[in-house]
C-alpha positions as CSV (number, residue, x, y, z in Angstrom):
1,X,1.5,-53.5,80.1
2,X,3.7,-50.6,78.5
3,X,3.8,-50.8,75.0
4,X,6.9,-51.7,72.5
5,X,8.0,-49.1,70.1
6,X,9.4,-52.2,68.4
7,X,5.5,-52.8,67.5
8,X,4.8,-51.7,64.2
9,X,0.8,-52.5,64.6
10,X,0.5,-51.0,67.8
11,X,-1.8,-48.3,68.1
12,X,-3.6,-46.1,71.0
13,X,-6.9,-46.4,71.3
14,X,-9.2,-44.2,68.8
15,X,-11.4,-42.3,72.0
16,X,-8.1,-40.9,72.8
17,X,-6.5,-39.5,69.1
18,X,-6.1,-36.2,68.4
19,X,-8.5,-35.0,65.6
20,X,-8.4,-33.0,62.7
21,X,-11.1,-30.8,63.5
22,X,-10.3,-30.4,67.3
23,X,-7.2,-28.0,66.2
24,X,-6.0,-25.1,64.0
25,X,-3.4,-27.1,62.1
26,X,-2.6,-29.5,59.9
27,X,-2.5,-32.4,61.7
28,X,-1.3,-34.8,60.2
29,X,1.8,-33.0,58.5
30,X,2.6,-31.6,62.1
31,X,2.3,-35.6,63.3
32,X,4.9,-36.8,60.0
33,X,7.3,-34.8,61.6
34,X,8.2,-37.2,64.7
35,X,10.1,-40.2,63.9
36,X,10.6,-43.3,66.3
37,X,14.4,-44.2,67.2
38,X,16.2,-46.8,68.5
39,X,19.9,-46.5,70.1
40,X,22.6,-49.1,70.6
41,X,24.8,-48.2,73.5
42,X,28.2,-50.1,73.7
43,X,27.9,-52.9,77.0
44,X,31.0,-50.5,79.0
45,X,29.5,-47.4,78.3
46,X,29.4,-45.9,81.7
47,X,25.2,-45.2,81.5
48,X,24.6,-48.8,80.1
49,X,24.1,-50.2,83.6
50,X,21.4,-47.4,84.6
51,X,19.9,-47.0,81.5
52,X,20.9,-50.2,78.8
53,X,22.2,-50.6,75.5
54,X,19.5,-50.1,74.0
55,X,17.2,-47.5,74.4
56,X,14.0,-46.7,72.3
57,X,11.9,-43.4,71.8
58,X,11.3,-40.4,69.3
59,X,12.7,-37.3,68.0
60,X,11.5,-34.3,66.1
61,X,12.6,-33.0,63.0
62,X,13.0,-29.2,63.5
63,X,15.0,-28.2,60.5
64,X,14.9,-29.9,56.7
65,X,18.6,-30.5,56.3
66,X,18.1,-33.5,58.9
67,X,18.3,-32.0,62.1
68,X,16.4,-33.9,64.9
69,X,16.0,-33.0,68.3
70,X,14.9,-35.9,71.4
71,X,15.5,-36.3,74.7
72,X,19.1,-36.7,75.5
73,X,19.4,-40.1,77.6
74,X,18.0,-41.9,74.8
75,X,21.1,-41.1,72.8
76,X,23.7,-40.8,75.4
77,X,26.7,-42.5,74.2
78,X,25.2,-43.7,71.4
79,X,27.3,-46.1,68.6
80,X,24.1,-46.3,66.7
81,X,21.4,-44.5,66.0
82,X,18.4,-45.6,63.3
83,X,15.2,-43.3,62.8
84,X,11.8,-44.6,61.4
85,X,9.4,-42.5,59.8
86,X,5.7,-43.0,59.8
87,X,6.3,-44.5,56.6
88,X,8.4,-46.7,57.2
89,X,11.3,-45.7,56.2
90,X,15.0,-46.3,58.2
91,X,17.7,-43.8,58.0
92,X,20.8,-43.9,60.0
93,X,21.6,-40.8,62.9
94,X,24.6,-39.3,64.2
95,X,24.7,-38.0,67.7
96,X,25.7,-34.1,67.3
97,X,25.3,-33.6,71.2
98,X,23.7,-33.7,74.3
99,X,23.2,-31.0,76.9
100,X,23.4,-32.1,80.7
101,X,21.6,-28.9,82.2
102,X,18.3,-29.1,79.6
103,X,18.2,-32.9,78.5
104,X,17.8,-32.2,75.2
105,X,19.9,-34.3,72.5
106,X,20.6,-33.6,69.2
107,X,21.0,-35.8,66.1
108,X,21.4,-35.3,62.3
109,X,19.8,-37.9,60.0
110,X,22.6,-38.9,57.6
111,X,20.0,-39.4,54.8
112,X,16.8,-37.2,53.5
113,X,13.9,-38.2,55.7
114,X,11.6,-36.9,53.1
115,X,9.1,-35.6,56.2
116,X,8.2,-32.2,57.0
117,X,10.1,-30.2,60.2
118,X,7.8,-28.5,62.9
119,X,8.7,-25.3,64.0
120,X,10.1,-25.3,67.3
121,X,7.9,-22.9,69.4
122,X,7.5,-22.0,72.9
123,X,5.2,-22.9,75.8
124,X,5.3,-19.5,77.6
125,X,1.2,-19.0,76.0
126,X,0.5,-22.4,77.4
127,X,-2.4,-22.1,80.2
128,X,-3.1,-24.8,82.7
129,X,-6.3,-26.8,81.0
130,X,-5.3,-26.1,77.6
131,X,-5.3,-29.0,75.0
132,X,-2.2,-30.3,73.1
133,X,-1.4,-33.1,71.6
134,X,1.8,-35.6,72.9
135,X,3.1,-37.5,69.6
136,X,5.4,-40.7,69.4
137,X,6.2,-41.9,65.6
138,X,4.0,-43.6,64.3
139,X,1.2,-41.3,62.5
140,X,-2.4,-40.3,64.1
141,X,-2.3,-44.0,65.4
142,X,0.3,-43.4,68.2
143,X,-0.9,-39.3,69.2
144,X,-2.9,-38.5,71.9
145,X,-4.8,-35.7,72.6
146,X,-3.5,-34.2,75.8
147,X,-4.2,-31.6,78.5
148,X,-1.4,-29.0,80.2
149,X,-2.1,-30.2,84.4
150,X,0.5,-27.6,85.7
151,X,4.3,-26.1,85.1
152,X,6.3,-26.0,87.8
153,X,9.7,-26.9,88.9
154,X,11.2,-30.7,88.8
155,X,14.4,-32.4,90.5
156,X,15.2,-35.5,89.4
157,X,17.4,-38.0,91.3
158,X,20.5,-37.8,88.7
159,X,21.4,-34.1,89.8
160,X,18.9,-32.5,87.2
161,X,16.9,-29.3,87.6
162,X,14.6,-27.5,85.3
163,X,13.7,-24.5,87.0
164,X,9.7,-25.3,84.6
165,X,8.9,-28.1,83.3
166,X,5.4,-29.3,81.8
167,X,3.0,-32.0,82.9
168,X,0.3,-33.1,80.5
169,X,-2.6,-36.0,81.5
170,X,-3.3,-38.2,80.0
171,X,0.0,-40.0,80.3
172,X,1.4,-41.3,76.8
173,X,3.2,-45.1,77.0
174,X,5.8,-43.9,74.5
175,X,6.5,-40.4,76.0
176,X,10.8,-40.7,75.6
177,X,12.1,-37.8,73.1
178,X,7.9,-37.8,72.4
179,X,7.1,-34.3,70.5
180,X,4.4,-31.9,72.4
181,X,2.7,-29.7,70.3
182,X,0.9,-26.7,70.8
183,X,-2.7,-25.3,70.0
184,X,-0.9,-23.6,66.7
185,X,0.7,-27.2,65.9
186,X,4.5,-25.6,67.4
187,X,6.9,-28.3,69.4
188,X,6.4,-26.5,72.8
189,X,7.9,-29.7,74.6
190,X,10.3,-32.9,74.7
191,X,8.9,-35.8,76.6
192,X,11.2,-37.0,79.2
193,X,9.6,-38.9,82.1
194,X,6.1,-40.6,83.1
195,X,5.3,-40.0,86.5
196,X,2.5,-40.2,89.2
197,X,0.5,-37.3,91.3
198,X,-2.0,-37.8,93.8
199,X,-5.1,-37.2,92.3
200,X,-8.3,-35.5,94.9
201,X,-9.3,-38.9,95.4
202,X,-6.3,-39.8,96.5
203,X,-5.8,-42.2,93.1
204,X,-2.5,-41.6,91.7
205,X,-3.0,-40.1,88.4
206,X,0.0,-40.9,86.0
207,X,1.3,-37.9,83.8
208,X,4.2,-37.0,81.7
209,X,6.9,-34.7,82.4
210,X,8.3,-32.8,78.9
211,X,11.3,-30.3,78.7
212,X,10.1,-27.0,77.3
213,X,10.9,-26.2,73.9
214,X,12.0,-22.5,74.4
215,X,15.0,-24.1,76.3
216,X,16.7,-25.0,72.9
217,X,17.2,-21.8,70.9
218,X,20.0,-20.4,73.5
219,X,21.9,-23.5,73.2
220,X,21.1,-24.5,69.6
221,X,24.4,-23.7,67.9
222,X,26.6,-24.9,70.7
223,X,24.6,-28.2,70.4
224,X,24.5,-28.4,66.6
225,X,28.2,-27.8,66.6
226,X,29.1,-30.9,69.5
227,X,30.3,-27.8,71.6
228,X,29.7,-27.8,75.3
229,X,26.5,-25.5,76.1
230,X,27.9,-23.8,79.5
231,X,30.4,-24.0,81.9
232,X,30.3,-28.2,83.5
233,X,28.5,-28.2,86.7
234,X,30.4,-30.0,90.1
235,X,29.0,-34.4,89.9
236,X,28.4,-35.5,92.8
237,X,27.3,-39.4,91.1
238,X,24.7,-39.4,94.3
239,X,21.1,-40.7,93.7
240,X,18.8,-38.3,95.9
241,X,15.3,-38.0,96.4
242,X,13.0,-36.3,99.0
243,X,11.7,-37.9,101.5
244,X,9.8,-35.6,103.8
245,X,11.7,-32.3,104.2
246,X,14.7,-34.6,104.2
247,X,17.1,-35.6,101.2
248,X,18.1,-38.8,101.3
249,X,21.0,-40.7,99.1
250,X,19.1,-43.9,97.7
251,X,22.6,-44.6,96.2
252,X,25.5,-43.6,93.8
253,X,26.8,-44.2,90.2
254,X,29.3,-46.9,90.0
255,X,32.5,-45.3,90.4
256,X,31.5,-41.7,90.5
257,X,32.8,-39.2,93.6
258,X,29.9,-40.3,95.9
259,X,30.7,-43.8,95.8
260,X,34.3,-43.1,96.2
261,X,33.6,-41.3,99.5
262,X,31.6,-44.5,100.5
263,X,28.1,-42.3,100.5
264,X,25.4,-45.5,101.4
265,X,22.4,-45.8,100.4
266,X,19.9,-44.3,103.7
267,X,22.6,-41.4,104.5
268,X,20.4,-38.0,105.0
269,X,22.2,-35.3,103.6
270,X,21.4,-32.2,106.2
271,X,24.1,-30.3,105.1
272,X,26.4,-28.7,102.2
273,X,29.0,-26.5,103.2
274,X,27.2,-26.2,106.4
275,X,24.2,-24.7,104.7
276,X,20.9,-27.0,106.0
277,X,19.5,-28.8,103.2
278,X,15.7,-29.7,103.5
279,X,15.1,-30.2,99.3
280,X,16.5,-31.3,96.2
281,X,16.2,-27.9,94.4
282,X,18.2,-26.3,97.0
283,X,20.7,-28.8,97.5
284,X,21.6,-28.8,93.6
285,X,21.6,-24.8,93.5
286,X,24.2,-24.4,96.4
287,X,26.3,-27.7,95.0
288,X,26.5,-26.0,91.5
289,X,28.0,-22.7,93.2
290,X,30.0,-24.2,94.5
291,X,32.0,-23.5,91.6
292,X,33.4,-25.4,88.8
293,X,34.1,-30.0,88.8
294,X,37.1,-30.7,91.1
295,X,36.4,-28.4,93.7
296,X,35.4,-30.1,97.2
297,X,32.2,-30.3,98.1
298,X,31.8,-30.5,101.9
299,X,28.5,-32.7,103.1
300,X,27.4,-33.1,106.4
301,X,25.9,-36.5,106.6
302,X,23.3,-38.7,108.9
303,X,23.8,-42.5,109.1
304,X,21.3,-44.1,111.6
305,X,22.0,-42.2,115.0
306,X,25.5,-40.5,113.7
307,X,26.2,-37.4,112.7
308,X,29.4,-36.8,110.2
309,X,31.2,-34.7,108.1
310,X,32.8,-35.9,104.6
311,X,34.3,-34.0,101.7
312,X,33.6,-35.2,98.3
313,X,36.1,-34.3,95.4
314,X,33.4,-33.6,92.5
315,X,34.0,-34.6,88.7
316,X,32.6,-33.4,85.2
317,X,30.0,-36.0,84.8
318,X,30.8,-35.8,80.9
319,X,34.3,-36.7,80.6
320,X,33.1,-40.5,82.0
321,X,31.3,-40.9,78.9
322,X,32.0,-42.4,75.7
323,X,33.5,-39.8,72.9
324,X,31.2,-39.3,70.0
325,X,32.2,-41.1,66.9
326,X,32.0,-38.8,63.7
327,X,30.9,-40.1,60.5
């Protein structure tokens, strides 16, 4: 059963703790730095549907003054935002951004936390095999001593690409906006997903996919200032995944383009303006150049035994959601 960040005794088992001794840091001050959070998302948001109203994870301190970096869908549209501390203390967040192309969200805690920030670091030294340690708040008591499998690049359904991302076994049950930390006790990643690979015995082996931390610096500023990070990419709202060498619609977001242009859930998309699409990667790359949301984005569809062509108006995925409220 996946465990409740609502659970104030709930711990991970001891075998699998990080300890003291096993790295070159302080530990525990490094851990202190990750706070648990809980978001309330209005009922007509336009992500409550997918992802609720209320959504629970972590963040990072990374600067004194109250900054606090997580992983973006937690916070999306956010009314409210409350950060716990190991301690147990609860201090109210404001949403400062959210960047589409990363994930990354950041918040400002609108009292002192009275925890240390981590420095944010990169995972460029990271080797495959190398331990680090994937934290949720909570202390020692909800870290876990972790291992880099492999970095590599990761579509996900919702027209997201990271051209890297990380993958740590174990798997941590509280992975959302978890901090990963690095051999020197630096955030080197966000948690964003728990997934599965085929282990050699054919077992699936669940793992967690984290957003690398040397993504933030370039689009700090823009971030802490609730300016956009780059130019908005063409939306399709289509749900995608691989299946085979094909890419397949599995559906669309409620009133976005897709389901607009009647897109059903099945359709194989071979085509985008008549380039052959065989992947995810490559059928994101050649909708963003497309060029900027608005322009029509030509899809060559298969439904069952027919073959057809459609044009889908695109739209800035951001301006559907919920302004920010400022405190």
């Amino acid at each position: 059963m996946a465990a409740d960040p609502r659970d104030q005794d709930w711990a991970l088992p001891e075998r699998v703790r990080p300890r003291p001794g096993d790295f070159g840091f302080d530990l525990d001050q490094a851990l202190s730095s990750v706070v648990s959070l809980t978001a309330q998302i209005p009922e007509d948001a336009f992500t409550a549907g997918m992802l609720g109203t209320e959504r629970m994870g972590n963040g990072v301190l990374i600067r004194e003054d109250g900054i606090v970096l997580t992983i973006g869908y937690l916070v999306t549209e956010a009314e409210e935002v409350t950060l716990g501390t190991a301690e147990g203390r609860s201090v109210a967040g404001h949403v400062l951004g959210y960047d589409q192309a990363t994930g990354f969200g950041l918040l400002q805690a609108l009292e002192p936390l009275d925890i240390p920030a981590v420095r944010v670091g990169s995972s460029k030294g990271l080797r495959a095999g190398e331990d680090v340690v994937m934290a949720a708040g909570g202390g020692r008591g909800r870290a876990m001593r972790s291992r880099l499998q492999l970095r590599q690049e990761f579509a996900g359904y919702w027209e997201y690409l990271l051209d890297e991302a990380l993958f740590t076994a174990p798997a941590h049950p509280l992975w959302s906006g978890a901090a990963l930390l690095g051999p020197t006790g630096d955030l080197v990643g966000i948690g964003s997903l728990s997934l599965e690979q085929a282990g050699e015995d054919g077992q699936a082996v669940p793992l967690n996919m984290s957003v690398p931390a040397e993504l933030l610096p370039p689009i700090f500023e823009d971030l802490l200032r609730g300016r956009p990070t780059g130019p908005p990419r063409p939306w399709l709202g289509i749900l995608a995944q691989e299946i085979g060498t094909a890419v397949v619609a599995v559906g669309t977001a409620p009133g976005g383009p897709s389901s607009r242009a009647e897109i059903r859930q099945g359709d194989i998309i071979l085509a985008i303006n008549d380039e052959p699409v065989s992947d995810l990667p490559g059928f994101y790359r050649r909708l963003w150049a497309l060029g900027t949301p608005g322009v029509d984005v030509p899809l060559t569809l298969q439904r069952g035994s027919d073959v057809f062509d459609v044009e889908v108006r695109s739209a800035d995925r951001a301006q559907l959601l919920r302004k920010r409220r400022y405190h």
